[in-house]
C-alpha positions as CSV (number, residue, x, y, z in Angstrom):
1,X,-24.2,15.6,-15.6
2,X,-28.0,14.9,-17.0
3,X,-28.2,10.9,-18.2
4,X,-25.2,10.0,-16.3
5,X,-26.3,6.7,-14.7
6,X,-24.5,6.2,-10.8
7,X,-25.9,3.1,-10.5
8,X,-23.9,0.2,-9.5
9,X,-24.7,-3.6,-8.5
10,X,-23.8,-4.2,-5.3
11,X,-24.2,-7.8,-5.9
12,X,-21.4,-7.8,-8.5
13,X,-18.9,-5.9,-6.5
14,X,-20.0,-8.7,-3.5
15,X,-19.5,-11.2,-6.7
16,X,-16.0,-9.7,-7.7
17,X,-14.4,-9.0,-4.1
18,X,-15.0,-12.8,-3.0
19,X,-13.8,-13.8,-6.1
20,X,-10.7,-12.5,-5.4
21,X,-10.8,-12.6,-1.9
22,X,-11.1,-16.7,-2.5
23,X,-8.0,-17.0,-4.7
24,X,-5.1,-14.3,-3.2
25,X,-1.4,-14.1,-4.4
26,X,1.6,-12.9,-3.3
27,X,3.9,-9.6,-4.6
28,X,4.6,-10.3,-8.5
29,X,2.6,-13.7,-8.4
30,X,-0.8,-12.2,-9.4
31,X,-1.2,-14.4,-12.7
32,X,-4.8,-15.4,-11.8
33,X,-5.5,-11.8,-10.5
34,X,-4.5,-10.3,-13.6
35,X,-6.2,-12.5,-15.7
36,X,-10.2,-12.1,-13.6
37,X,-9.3,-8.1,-14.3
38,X,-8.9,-8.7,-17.9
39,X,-12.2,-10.7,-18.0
40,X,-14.0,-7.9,-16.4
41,X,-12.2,-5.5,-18.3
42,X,-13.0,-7.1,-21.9
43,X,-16.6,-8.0,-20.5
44,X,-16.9,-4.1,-20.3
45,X,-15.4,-3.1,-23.6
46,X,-12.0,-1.7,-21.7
47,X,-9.1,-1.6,-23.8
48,X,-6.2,-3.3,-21.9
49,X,-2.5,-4.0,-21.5
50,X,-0.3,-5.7,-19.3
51,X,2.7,-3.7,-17.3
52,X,5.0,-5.7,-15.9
53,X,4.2,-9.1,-15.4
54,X,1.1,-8.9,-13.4
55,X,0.0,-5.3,-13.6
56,X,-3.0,-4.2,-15.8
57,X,-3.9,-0.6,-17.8
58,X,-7.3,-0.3,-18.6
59,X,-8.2,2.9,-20.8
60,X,-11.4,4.8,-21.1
61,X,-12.0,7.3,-23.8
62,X,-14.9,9.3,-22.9
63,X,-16.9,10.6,-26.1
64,X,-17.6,13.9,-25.8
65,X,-14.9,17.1,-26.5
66,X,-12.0,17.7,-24.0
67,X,-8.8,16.2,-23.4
68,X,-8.8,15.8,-19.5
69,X,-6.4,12.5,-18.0
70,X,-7.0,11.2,-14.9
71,X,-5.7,8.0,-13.4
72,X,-7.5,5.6,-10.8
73,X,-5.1,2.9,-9.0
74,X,-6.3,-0.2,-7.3
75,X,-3.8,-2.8,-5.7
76,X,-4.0,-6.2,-6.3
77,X,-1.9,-8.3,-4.3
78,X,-2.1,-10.1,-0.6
79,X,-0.3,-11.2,2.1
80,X,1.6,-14.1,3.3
81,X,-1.1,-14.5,6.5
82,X,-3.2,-17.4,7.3
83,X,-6.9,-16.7,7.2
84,X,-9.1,-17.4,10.6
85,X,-12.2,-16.2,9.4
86,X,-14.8,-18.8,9.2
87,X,-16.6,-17.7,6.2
88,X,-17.7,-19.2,2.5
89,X,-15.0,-16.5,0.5
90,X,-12.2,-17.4,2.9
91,X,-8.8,-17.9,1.1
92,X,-8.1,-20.9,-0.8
93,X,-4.5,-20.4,-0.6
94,X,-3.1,-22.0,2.3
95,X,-0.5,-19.2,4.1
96,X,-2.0,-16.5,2.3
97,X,-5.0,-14.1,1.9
98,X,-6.1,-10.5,1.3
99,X,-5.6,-9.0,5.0
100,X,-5.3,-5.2,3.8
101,X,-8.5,-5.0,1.5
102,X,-6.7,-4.9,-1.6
103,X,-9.8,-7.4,-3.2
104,X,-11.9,-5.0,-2.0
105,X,-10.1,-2.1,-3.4
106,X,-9.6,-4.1,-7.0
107,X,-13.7,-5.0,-6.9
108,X,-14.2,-1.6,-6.2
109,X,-12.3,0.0,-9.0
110,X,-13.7,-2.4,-11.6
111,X,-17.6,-1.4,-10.2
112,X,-16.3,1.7,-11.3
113,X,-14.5,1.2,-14.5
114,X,-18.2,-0.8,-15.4
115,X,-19.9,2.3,-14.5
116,X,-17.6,4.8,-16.0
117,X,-17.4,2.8,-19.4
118,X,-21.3,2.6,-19.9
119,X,-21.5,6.7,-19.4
120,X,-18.8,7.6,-21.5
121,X,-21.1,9.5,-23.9
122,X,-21.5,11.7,-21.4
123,X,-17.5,13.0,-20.6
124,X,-14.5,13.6,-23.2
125,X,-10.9,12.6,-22.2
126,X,-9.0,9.6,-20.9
127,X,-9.6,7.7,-17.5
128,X,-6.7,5.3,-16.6
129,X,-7.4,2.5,-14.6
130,X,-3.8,1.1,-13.1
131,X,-4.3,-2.5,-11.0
132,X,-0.8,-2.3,-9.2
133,X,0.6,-5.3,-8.2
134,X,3.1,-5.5,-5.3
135,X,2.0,-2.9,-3.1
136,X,3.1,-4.7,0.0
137,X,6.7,-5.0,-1.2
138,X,6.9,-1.6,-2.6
139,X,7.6,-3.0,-6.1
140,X,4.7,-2.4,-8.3
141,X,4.6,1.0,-9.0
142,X,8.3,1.3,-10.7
143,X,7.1,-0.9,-13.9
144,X,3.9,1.6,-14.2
145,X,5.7,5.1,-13.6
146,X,8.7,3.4,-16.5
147,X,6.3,2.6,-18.8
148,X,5.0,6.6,-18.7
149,X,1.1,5.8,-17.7
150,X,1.5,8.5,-16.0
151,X,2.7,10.8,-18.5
152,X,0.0,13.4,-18.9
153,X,-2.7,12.3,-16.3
154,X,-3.4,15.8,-14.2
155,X,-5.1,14.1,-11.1
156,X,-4.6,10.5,-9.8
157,X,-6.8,9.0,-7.0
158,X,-6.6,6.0,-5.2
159,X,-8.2,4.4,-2.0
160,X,-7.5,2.2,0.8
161,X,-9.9,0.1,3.5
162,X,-9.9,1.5,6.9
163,X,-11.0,-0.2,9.8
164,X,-10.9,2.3,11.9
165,X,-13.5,4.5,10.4
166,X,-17.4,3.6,10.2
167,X,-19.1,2.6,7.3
168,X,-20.1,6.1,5.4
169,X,-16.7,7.4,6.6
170,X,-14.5,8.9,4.4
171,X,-10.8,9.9,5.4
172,X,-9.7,12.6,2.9
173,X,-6.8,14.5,4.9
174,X,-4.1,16.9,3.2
175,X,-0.7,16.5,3.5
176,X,1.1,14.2,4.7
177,X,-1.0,10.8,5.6
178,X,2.0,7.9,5.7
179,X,5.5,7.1,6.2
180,X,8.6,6.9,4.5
181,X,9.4,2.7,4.5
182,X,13.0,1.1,4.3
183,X,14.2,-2.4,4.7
184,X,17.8,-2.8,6.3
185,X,19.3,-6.1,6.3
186,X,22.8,-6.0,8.0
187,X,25.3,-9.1,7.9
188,X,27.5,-9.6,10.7
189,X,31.4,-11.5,10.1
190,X,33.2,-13.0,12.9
191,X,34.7,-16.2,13.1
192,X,33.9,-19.6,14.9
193,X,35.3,-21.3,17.8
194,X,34.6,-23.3,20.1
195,X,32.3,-21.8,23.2
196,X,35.3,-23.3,25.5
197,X,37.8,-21.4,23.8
198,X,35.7,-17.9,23.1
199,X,39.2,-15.9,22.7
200,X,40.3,-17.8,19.2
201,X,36.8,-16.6,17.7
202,X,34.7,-13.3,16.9
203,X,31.1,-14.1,18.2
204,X,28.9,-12.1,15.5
205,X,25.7,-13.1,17.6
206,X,27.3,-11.2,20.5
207,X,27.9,-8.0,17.9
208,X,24.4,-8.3,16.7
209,X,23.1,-8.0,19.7
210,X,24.7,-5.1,20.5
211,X,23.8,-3.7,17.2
212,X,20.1,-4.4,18.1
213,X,20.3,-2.3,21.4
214,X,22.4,0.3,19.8
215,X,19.8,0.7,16.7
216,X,16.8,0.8,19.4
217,X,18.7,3.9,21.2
218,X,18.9,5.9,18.3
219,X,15.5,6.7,18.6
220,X,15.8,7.7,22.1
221,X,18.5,9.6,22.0
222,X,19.4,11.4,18.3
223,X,15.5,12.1,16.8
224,X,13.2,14.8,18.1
225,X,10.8,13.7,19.8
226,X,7.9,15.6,18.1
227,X,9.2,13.9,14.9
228,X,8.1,10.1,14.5
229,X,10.7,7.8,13.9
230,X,10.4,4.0,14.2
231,X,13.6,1.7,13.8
232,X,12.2,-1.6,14.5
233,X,14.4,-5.0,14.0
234,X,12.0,-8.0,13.7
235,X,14.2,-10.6,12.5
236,X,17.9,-12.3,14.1
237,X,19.2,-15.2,13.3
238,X,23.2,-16.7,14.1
239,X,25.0,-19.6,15.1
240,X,24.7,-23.1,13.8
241,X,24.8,-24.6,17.1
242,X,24.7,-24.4,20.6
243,X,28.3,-24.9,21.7
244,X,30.0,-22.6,19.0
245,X,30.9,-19.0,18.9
246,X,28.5,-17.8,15.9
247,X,30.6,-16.8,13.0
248,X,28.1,-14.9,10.9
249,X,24.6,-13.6,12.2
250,X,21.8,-11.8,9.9
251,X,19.4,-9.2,11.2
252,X,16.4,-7.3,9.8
253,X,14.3,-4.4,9.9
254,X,13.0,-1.0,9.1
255,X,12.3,2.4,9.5
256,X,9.4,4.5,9.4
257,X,10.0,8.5,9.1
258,X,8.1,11.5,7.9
259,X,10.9,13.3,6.4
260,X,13.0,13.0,3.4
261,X,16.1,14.3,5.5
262,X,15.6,12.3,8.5
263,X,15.1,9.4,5.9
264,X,18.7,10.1,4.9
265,X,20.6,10.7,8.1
266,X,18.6,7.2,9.8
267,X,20.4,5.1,6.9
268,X,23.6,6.7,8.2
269,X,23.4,7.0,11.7
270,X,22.3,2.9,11.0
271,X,25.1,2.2,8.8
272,X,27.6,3.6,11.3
273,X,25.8,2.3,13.9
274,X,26.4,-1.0,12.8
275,X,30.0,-0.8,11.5
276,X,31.5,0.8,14.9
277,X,29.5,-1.8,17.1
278,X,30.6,-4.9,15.0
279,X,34.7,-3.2,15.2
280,X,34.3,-2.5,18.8
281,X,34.2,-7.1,19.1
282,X,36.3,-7.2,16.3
283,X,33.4,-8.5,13.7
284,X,32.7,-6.4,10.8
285,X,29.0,-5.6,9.5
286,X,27.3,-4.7,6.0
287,X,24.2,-2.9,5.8
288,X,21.9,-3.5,2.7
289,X,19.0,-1.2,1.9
290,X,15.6,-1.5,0.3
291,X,13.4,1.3,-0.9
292,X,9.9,0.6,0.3
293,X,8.0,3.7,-0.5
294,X,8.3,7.1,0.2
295,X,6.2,9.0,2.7
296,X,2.7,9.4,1.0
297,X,1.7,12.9,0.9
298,X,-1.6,14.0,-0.4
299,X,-1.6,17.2,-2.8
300,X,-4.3,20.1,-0.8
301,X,-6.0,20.9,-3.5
302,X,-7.1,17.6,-4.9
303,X,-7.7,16.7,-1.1
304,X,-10.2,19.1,-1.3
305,X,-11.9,18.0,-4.6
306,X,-12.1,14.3,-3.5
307,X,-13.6,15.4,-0.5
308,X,-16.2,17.8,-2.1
309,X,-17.3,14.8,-4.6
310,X,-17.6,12.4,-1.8
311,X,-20.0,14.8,-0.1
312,X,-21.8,15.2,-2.9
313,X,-22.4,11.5,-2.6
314,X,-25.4,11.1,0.2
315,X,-26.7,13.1,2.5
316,X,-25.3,10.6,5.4
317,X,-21.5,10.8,4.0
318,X,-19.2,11.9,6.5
319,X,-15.8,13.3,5.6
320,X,-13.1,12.9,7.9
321,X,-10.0,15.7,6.9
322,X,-7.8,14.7,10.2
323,X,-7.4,11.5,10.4
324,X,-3.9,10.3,12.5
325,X,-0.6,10.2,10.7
326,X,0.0,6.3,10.2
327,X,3.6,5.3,10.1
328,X,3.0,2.1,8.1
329,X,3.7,2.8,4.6
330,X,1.4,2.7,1.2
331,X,3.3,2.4,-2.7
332,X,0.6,4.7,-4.0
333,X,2.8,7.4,-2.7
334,X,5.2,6.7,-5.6
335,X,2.2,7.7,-7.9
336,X,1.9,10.9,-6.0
337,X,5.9,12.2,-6.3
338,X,4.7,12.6,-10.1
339,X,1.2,13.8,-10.5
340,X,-0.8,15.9,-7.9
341,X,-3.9,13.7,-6.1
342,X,-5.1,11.8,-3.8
343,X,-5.6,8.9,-1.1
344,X,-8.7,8.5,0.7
345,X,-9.4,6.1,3.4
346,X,-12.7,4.0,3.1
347,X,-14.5,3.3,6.0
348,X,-15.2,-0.3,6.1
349,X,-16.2,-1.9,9.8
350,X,-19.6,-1.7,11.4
351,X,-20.0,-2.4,15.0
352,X,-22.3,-5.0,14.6
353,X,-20.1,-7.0,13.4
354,X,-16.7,-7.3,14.9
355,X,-14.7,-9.2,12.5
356,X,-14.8,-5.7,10.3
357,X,-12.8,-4.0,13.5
358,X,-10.0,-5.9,13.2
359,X,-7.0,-4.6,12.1
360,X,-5.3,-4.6,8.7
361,X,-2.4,-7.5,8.4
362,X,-4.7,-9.9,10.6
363,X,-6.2,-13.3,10.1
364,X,-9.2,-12.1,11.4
365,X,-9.8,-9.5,9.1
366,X,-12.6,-8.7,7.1
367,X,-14.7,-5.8,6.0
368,X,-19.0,-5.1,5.8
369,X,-19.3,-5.3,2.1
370,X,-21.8,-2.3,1.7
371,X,-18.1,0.0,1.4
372,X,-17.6,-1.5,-1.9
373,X,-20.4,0.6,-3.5
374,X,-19.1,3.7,-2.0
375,X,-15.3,2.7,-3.1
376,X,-16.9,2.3,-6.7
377,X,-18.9,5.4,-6.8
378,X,-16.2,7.5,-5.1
379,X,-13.7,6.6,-8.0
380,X,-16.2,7.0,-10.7
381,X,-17.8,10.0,-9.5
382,X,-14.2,12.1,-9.0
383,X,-13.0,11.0,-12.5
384,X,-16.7,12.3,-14.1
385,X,-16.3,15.5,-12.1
386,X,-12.5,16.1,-12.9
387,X,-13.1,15.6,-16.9
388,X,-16.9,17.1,-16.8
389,X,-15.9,20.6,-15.8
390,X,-13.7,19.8,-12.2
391,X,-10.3,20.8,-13.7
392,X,-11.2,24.4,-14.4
393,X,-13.1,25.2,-11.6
């Protein structure tokens, strides 16, 4: 639209991403996080309020007619990781640091809530600007959806970092784009003897086990295999010591799947798994589930407005509408059970400099800082076009 000014500092986004990139918390410890987004947020002229604990709502009004309501979602919190990186913004924290991007995500959104609320003679409606905490637990999107910030929004776009595209690289594909993610945790009860005398005990470490090999084969042998599954345990632990049958062991894991059915019958075919292999010893096991996030599924037609916009953004943009089905998991798809929209993948390494090719959830992980401009743009630019005229073409 005529007057609409696009431009953002790249230096402040560099400014804002270190910031937090220097000082990362964990799941529903983002205190200091919240607060830096309120500064920013009142430094702009952003109404705000807290949701939850550590999440933030910034509003936008625009000034002009219409009643458009979009929503833009950035997550706030990191990882339990040790940074490697030898760099002047690494973490602060010992044990912990922002190995998925979500600083660069966060910078990215305020760049464009900056830019968004300086122009906002020139669009009516609402933009909502939702800083999610908890993403990598699955937790912070229930205290936003309760609260109704999504009541009446018509579009809601978000975006990740994504090493494995190219700076300039944008993945906007429609349909499904992530997995379904569950956390088991299954208790195993025998009782304890002494190793000498195994036939007066129930060795639970010796059920688990079995339980372990038994879970593993499920894959194998009762899923298609054109259907991706995962059932992955990544955590064991029994016995007190070495000379003692183990009377309780404790195992973790979780599945990945693409379906909400197969979702469904995994948690039973586990649960049964684990109860007839504990009786076959004569142990007995409980299986306790956690709802991680259900499988993220981009709506097709907002697919194709995000990816229209982000042409619209440079001649050298590139938009990538297949990228490969990724079995980890991201909260956002929470947001899009409720409202139709969309999750783009930023591209954010450049092959001169290696550190940006490493993968997300790695110590070594870093991105080239020119994506943040593009993040910021991209979110502005699709909530001016949705309340400037997008919504009824």
């Amino acid at each position: 639209m005529s007057g609409f000014n696009d431009q953002i500092s790249k230096d402040d986004l560099i400014r804002l991403r270190r910031e937090l990139h220097r000082h990362p918390e964990l799941a529903l410890q983002e205190f200091q996080t919240a607060e830096m987004i309120e500064r920013e947020l009142d430094l702009a002229g952003i109404p705000h309020s807290r949701v939850g604990a550590t999440g933030v709502l910034g509003v936008i009004f625009g000034e002009q007619s219409g009643n458009g309501v979009i929503a833009l979602r950035a997550d706030i919190d990191a990882l339990p990781i040790q940074e490697t990186n030898a760099v002047d913004y690494r973490s602060q924290t010992d044990g912990v640091m922002h190995a998925c991007g979500h600083d660069a995500h966060t910078a990215s959104l305020l760049g464009a809530a900056k830019l968004l609320s300086a122009n906002r003679a020139h669009f009516g409606g609402e933009i909502r600007l939702i800083f999610q905490p908890a993403e990598e637990t699955g937790k912070g999107a229930a205290d936003f959806l309760e609260a109704g910030v999504l009541d009446g929004v018509e579009r809601i776009f978000g975006l990740h970092s994504a090493p494995d595209l190219p700076l300039g690289t944008i993945g906007v594909t429609p349909g499904l784009n992530n997995a379904a993610v569950d956390q088991f945790r299954i208790l195993v009860h025998g009782k304890a003897a002494h190793v000498s005398t195994p036939q007066q005990g129930t060795d639970a470490l010796y059920a688990a086990s079995h339980i372990v090999v038994a879970i593993q084969g499920l894959v194998t042998r009762r899923t298609s295999p054109v259907e991706p599954v995962i059932l992955g345990v990544g955590k064991l632990h029994a016995g007190t010591t070495y000379n003692a049958v183990a009377e309780d062991a404790e195992l973790e894991g979780t599945t990945r799947t693409i379906s909400q059915e197969m979702r469904l019958q995994v948690r039973d075919w586990i649960d049964q798994t684990a109860q007839n292999v504990a009786a076959l010893s004569g142990a007995k096991a409980q299986v306790f589930w956690t709802d991680v996030t259900s499988a993220l599924i981009n709506d097709p037609q907002a697919s194709l407005e995000v990816g229209k916009v982000a042409a619209g953004l440079g001649p050298n943009i590139h938009i990538v509408t297949d990228r490969p089905l990724s079995l980890g998991g991201d909260n956002f798809a929470e947001f899009l059970r409720k409202v139709p929209g969309c999750y783009a993948y930023l591209g954010t390494s450049n092959p001169l400099r290696p550190e940006t090719q490493n993968s997300l959830h790695n110590g070594s992980f870093d991105l080239d800082e020119d994506a943040l401009v593009l993040g910021a743009r991209l979110y502005a630019a699709y909530a001016k076009w949705w309340l400037t005229g997008g919504k009824q073409q």
